[in-house]
N, C-alpha and C positions, 0 to 999 in steps of 0.2 A: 261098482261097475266102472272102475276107473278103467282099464285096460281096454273094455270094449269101447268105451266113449271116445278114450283119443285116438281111435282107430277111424275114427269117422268127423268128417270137415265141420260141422258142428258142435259133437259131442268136444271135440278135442278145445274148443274155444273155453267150453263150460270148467272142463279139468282145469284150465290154467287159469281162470276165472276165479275158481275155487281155490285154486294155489294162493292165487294172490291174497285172498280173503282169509287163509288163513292164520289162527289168533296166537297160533303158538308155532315153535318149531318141531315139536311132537307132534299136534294135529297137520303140518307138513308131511311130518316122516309117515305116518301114520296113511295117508291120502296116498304116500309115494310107494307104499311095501305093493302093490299089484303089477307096479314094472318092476319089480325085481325079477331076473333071471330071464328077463323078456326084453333087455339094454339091445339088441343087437336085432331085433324085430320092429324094434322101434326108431333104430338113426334109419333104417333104410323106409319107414312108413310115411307118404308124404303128409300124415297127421300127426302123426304121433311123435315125431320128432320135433316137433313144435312143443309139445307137452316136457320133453325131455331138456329143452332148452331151456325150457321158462322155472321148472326144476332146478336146473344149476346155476338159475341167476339169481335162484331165491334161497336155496339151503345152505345151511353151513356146513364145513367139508365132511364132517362125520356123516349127514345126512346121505351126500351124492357119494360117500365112496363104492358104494356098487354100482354105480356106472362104471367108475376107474376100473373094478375089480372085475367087470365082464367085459371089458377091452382086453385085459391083460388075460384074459382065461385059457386063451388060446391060441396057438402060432399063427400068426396071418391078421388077427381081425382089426389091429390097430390101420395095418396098412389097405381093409379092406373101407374100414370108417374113411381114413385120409384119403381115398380115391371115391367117396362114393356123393352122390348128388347133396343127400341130408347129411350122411356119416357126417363129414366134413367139417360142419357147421356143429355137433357135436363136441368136435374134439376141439374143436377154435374156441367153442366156450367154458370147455375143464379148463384150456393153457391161460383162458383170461381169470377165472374164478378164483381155482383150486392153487394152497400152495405149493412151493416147489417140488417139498419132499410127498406131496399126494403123488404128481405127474410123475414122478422123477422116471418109472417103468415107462411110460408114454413117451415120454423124451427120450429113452432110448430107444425105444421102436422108431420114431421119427429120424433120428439120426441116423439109425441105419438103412432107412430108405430114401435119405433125403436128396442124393441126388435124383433121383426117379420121380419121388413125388414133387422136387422144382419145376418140373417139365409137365406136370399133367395141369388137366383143365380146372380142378378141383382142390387137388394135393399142391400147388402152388400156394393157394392163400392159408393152406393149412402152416407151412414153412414162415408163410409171411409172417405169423402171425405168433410162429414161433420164435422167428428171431425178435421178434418185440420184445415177447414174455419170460422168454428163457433165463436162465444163472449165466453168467457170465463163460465161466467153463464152457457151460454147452453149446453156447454162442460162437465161441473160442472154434470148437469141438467142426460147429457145420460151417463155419470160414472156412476149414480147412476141407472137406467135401465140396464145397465150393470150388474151390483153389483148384483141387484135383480134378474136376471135372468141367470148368469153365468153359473149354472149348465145343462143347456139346449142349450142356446146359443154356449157356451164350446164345444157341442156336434158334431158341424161343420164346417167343413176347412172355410165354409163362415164368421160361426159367429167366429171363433178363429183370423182372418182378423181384423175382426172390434174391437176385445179387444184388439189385438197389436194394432193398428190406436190408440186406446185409452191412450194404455200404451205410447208413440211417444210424446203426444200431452196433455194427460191431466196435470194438476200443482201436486208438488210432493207429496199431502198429498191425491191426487184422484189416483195416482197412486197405495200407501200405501192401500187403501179402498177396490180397485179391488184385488191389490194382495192376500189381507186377506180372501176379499170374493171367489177367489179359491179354499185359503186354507183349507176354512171351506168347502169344498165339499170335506173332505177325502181325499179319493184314488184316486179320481179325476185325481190331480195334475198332480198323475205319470200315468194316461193313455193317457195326452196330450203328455207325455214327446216324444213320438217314432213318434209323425204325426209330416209332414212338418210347417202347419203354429202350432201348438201346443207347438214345442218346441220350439217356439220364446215365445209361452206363458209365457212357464214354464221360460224360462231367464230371460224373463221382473219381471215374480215375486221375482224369487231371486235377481236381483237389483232395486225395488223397498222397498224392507224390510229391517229392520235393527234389531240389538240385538235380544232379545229373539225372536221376528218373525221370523228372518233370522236362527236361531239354528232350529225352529220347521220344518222350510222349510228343512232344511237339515237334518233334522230327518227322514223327511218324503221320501226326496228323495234319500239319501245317499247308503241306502240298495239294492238299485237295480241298482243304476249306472253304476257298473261294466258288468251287462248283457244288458245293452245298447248301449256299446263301441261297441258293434257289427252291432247296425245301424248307420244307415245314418245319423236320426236326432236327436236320443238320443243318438249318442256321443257327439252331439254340446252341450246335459244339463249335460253330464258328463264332458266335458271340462270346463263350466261354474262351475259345485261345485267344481274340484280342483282349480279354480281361487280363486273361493269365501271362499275357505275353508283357501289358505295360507294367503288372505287378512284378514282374522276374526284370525287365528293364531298369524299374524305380528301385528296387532291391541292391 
């Protein structure tokens, strides 16, 4: 009765209860064959996806690969997981679990909608949480989605999440890339400066740049610093340029 149970707000406690309790990884797999072919009934159940999680925090990958296997079954459903309330949380926990080469089909679903899902309410911490987890390459891969897309992306507290996650996690020459590709949107820069996740932006790009990058940055944002002290988060970019300014001084 597993299937009907996690369907229901306390039967679903008992399944995972029983997950946990289990003595082997067989009696695991064995409790978990009732959501098979049923993965995609279950990210959107607000029980049963609870059962689905607490599954991929406890199996070893052979166990969970039909969840991977009913993501991938069909065009759409990775990007339907990454936008959906549960889905979400689904896929955030294969990218933390499972090795590379399990996701690796999921990872390229993600890339390819990853400017889109940066911007959504849901599909943002999916990204986040991608750029944590990911190979290097793929990391590499959504810098540059990023890069292409910043000026839009930029445009919301979701997507500005997912370009700091970037800035965190990518190597320092993808760091440099994003940075530039802000800068080249103008005015951009300073209208991130005064939003909450924005002016983590605007930090990350003054220390990712150097030399004449880093003067243009401060070119650009220097001028108005001073009428930023008066917020919340554009004091934190105007604290950051008198850092940045006595370091490029003492240098």
């Amino acid at each position: 009765h597993v299937w009907a149970l996690s369907q229901d707000p306390e039967g679903c406690r008992l399944v995972q209860e029983a997950f946990d309790a289990a003595h082997s990884e067989q009696a695991l797999a064995a409790m978990a064959e009732e959501l098979h072919g049923r993965v995609t009934k279950a990210m959107r159940c607000p029980h049963a996806n609870h059962v689905l999680q607490k599954l991929i925090a406890l199996a070893q990958p052979e166990t969970m690969q039909f969840v991977v296997d009913e993501l991938l079954a069909r065009d759409g459903v990775v990007a339907q997981a990454t936008r959906h309330r549960y889905g979400c949380r689904i896929v955030q926990q294969l990218l933390k679990r499972c090795p590379a080469w399990q996701v690796e089909g999921l990872a390229e679903g993600l890339l390819a909608g990853a400017g889109s899902f940066a911007c959504h309410p849901f599909g943002n911490y999916v990204i986040q949480h991608f750029a944590h987890r990911c190979t290097e390459e793929q990391r590499h891969r959504l810098v540059l989605v990023l890069e292409r897309g910043v000026g839009v992306i930029g445009k919301s507290s979701s997507g500005c999440s997912v370009v700091n996650a970037a800035f965190v996690h990518a190597a320092a020459d993808d760091k440099a890339l994003l940075a530039r590709a802000i800068l080249n949107e103008g005015g951009f820069v300073r209208t991130l400066a005064t939003t909450r996740q924005g002016s983590s932006v605007v930090i990350n790009v003054l220390r990712a740049l150097k030399g004449k990058e880093l003067d243009l940055a401060h070119s650009l944002l220097a001028p108005s610093a001073e009428t930023w002290r008066a917020s919340r988060y554009g004091r934190l970019v105007a604290e950051c340029l008198d850092t940045s300014a006595i370091e490029r001084a003492a240098a």
